[in-house]
C-alpha positions as CSV (number, residue, x, y, z in Angstrom):
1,X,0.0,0.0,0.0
2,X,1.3,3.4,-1.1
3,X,1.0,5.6,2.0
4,X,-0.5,9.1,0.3
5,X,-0.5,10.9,3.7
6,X,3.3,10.2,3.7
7,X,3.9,11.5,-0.2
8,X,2.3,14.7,0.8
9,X,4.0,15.4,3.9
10,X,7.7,15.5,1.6
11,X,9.3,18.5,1.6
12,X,11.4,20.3,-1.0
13,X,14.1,22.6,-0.5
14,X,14.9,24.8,-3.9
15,X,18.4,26.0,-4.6
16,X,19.1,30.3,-5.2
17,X,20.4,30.9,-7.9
18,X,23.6,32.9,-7.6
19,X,24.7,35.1,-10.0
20,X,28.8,34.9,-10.6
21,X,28.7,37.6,-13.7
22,X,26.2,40.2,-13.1
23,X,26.3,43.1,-15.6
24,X,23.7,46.1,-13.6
25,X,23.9,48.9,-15.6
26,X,24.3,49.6,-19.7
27,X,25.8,52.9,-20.2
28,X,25.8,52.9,-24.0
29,X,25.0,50.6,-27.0
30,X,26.0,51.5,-30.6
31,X,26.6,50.0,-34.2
32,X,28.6,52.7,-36.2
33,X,29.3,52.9,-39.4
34,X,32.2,54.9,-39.7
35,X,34.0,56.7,-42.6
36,X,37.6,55.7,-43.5
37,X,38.9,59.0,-41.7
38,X,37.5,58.8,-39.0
39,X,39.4,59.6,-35.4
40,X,38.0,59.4,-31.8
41,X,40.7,61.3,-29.5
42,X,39.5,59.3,-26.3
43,X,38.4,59.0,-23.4
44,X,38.3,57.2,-20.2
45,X,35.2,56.5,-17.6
46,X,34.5,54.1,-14.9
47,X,33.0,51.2,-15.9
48,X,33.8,49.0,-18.8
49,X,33.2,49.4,-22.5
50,X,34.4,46.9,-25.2
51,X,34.8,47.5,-28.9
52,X,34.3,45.3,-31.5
53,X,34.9,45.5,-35.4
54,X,32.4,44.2,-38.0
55,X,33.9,45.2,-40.6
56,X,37.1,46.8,-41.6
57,X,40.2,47.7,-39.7
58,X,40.8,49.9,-37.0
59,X,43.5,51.0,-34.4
60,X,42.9,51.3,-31.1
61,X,44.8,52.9,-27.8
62,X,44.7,51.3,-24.4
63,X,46.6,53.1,-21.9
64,X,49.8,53.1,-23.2
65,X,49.2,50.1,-25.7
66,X,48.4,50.6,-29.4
67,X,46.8,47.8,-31.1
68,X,45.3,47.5,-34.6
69,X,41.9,45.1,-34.6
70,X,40.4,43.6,-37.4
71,X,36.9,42.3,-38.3
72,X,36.4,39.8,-35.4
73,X,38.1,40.9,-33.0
74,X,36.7,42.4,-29.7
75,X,38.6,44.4,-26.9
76,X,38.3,45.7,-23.6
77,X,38.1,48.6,-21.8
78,X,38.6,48.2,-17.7
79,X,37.1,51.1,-15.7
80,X,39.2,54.3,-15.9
81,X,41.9,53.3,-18.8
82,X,42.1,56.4,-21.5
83,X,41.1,54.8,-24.9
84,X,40.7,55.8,-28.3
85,X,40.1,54.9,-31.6
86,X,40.3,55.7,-35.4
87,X,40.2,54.0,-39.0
88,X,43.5,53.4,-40.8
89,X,42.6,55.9,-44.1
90,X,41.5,53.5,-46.3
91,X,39.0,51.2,-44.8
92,X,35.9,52.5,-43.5
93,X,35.0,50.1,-40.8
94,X,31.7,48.9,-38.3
95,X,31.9,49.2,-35.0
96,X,29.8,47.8,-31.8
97,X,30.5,49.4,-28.9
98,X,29.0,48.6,-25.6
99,X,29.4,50.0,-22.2
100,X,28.7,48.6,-19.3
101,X,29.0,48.8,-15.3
102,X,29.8,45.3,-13.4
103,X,31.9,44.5,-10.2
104,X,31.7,40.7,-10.0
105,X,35.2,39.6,-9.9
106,X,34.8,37.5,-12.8
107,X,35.1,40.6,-15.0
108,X,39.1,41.0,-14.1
109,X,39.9,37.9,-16.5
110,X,38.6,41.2,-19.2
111,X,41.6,43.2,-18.3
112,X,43.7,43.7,-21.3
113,X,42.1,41.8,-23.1
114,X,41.4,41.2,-27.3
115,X,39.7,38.5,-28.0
116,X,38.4,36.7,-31.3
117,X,34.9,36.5,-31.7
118,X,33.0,33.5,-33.3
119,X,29.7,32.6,-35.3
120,X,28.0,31.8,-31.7
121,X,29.5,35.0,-30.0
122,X,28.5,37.0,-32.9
123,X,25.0,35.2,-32.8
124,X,24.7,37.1,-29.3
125,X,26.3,40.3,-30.6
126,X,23.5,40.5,-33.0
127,X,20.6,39.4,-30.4
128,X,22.1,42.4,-29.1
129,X,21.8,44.6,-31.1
130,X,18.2,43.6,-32.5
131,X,16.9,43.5,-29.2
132,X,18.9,47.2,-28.7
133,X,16.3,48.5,-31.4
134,X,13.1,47.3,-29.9
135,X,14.0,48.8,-26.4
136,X,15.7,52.1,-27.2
137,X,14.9,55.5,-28.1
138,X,17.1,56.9,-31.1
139,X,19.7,55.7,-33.5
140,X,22.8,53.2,-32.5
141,X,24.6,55.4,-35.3
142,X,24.6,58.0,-32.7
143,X,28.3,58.7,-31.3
144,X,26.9,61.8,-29.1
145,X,24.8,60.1,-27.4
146,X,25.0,60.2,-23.5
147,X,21.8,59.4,-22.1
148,X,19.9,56.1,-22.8
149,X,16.3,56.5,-22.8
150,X,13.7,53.3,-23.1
151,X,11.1,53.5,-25.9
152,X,7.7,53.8,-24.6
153,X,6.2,51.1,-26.3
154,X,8.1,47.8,-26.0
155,X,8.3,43.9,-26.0
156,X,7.9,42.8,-22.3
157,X,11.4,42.2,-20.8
158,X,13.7,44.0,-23.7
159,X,15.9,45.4,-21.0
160,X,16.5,41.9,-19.3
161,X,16.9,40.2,-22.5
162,X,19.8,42.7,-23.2
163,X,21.6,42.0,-19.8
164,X,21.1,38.1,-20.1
165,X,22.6,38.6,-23.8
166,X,25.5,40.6,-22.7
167,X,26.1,38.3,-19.2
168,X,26.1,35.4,-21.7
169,X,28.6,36.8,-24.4
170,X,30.8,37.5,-21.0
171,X,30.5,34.2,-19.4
172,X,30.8,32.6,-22.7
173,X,34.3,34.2,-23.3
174,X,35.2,33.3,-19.6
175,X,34.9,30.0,-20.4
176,X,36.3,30.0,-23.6
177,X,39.6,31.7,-23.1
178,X,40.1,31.4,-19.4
179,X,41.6,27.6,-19.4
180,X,45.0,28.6,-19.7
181,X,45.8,24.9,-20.6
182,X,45.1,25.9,-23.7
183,X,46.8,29.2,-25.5
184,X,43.8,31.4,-26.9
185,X,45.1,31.2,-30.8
186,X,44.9,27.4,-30.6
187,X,41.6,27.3,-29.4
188,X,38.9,25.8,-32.2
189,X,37.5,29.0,-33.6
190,X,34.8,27.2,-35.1
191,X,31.8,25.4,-32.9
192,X,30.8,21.3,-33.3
193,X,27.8,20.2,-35.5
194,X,25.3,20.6,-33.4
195,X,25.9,23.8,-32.6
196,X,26.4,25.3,-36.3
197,X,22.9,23.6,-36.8
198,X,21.5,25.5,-33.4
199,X,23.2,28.9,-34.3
200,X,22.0,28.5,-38.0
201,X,18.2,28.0,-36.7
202,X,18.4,30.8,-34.2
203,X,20.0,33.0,-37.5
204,X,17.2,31.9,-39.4
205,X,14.3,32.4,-37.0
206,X,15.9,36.0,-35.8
207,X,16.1,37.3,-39.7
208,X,12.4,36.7,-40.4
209,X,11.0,38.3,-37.5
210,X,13.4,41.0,-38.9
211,X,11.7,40.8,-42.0
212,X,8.7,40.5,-40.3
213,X,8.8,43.2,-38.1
214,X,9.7,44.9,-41.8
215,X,6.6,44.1,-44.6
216,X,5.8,47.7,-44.7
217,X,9.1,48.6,-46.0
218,X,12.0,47.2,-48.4
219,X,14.9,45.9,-47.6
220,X,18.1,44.9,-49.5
221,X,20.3,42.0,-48.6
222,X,23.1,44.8,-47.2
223,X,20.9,46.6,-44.7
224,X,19.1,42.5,-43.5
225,X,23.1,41.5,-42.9
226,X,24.0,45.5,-41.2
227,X,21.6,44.8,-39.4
228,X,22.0,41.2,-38.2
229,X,25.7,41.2,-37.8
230,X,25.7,38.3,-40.5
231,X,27.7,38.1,-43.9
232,X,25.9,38.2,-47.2
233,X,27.4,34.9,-48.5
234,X,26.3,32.7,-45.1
235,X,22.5,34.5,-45.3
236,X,22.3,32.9,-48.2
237,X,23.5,29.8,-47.6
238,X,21.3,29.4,-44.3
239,X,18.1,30.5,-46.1
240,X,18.9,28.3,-48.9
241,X,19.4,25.2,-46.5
242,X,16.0,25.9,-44.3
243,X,13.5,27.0,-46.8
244,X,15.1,26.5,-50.6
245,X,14.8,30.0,-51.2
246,X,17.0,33.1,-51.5
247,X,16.5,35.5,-48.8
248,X,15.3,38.2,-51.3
249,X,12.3,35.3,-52.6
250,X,11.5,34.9,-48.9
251,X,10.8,38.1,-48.6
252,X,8.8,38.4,-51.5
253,X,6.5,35.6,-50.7
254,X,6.2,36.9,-46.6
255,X,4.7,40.1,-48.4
256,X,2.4,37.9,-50.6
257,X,1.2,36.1,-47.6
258,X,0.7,39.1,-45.5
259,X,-1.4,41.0,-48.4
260,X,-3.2,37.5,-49.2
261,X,-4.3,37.9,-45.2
262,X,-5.3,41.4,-45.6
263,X,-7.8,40.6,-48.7
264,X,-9.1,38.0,-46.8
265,X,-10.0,40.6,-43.7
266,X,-11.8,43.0,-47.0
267,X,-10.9,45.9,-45.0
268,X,-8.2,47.3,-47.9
269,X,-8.8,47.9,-50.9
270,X,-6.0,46.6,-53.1
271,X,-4.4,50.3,-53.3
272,X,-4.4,50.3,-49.8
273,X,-2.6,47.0,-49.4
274,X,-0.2,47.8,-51.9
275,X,0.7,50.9,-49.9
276,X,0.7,49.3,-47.1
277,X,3.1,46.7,-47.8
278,X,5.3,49.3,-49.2
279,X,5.3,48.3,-53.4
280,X,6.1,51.2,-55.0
281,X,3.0,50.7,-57.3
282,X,-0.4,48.9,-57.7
283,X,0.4,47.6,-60.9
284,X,4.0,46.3,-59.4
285,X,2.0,44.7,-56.6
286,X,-0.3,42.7,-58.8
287,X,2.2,41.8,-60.8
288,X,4.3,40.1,-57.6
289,X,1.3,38.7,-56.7
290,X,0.2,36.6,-60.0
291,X,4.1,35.7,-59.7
292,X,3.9,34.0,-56.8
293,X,0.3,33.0,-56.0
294,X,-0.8,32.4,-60.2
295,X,-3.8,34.5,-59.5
296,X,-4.2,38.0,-59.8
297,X,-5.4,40.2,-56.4
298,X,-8.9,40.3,-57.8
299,X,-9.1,36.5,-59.1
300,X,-7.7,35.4,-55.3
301,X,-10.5,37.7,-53.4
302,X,-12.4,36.3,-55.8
303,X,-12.2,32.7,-55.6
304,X,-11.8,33.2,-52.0
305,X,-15.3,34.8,-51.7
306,X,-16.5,31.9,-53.9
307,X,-15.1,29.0,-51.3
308,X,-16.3,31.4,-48.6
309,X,-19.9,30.9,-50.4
310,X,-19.5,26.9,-50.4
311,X,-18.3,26.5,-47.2
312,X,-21.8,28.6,-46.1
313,X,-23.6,27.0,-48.2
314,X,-26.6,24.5,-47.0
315,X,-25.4,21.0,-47.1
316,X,-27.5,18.2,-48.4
317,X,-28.7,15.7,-45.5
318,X,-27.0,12.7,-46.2
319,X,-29.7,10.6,-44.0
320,X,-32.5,11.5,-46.8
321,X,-30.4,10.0,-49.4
């Protein structure tokens, strides 16, 4: 016999979480695109702020240490070390550059430090970044910007979402560089299987919400990789692999779907829809939409109304026949 008066007098006892990175306060968040000229004379604050290049080429001070970085590379700032930064003259390079307050001793491994960043690291870089633009008021271009201000209107927990991001990308390197073992340069620079698979997914999924968040508008495949840290060639080839089209094509048929959705709600008219879906033209929007979907706008409202009509229609009753 199962005693049940026993099995409900168990106890549990949870476990606190204990948090051995905490990042508390974001001081600033950018993406620049800089020109090939460009020259920051420096600066120096108290808390920390890394830098890390895109694209391009850049030279950077530390203290007393000059150091050129190149796309991939990421390096950072302690609290209170002068630093500066300009392109080399002939490259005009793309820069994130975060700031950030933490005092868990975990952050001294950072000291001095230039690391190399990878496809899952820039994965997070680019969560970032996205999530960045949901949650803040004003451009990342913005170098003269001081004061971050939250957008009024925003997807619950944007602000966590960006300190879980960046505690990740932290403990991530922690754990990647900090087993001296093992000199950093030797390190595998490139992640197992399974994880190429994971981080191609979570690519995929994050560019269409992008595009998503983006029907009313058009974009080319240099702004979709700007703006999700991503190269042009490996957009391709992960849209090709999940859905057998070129990221362009998905685009093209998300808009169809969207505007098929629309027709179906007969709260547009087709100008409407058009402009709302931002085709430059009715005429350019039909034709897109005969392209993907063989029917014309007004043949696909119409045979919609017509199944509409069937499915309303009275059914014979089977048991008389």
């Amino acid at each position: 016999m199962i005693n049940r008066k026993a099995m409900y007098a168990m106890t549990y006892k949870g476990i606190s979480f204990r948090k051995e990175l905490l990042i508390d306060q974001l001081f600033s968040l950018h993406y620049f695109e800089y020109m090939s000229t460009f020259s920051f004379p420096g600066e120096a604050h108290n808390f920390w702020e890394f830098v890390c290049v895109d694209k391009g080429e850049v030279t950077i001070g530390a203290g007393d240490q000059i150091h050129t970085l190149k796309k991939g590379d990421i390096a950072f700032h302690e609290p209170n070390e002068f630093h500066w930064v300009k392109a080399n003259g002939s490259i005009a390079p793309n820069l994130i550059v975060i700031s950030f307050s933490s005092k868990s001793p975990m952050m001294n491994f950072f000291r001095k430090k230039i690391l190399r960043t990878d496809d899952f690291a820039r994965s997070l870089l680019a969560r970032i970044i996205t999530e960045a633009g949901n949650f803040l008021e004003g451009r990342l271009d913005d170098p003269y910007q001081t004061v971050l201000r939250p957008k009024s209107s925003q997807p619950p927990a944007s602000a966590q979402l960006i300190q879980l991001y960046l505690e990740e990308l932290m403990i991530y390197f922690y754990r990647k560089y900090s087993d001296l073992s093992t000199p950093a340069d030797e390190k595998p620079d490139k992640p197992d299987k399974t994880m190429k698979e994971n981080i191609d997914t979570e690519v995929f999924n994050r560019v269409v919400a992008y595009l998503g968040q983006h029907l009313s508008g058009r974009v080319t495949i240099e702004t979709i990789c700007k703006d999700n840290l991503i190269g042009r060639s490996q957009l391709q080839k992960i849209f090709s692999k999940k859905s057998g089209l070129g990221i362009i094509e998905y685009f093209s048929n998300m808009k169809i779907e969207a505007a098929k959705e629309l027709i179906r709600t007969e709260q547009m008219n087709f100008t409407q829809i058009s402009e709302k879906l931002g085709y430059t033209s009715i005429h350019y929007f039909s034709r897109q939409f005969k392209k993907v979907t063989g029917m014309t706008p007004s043949e696909y409202a119409s045979s919609i109304k017509a199944m509409a009509d069937r499915s309303h229609r009275p059914q014979p009753d089977q048991d008389s026949e």
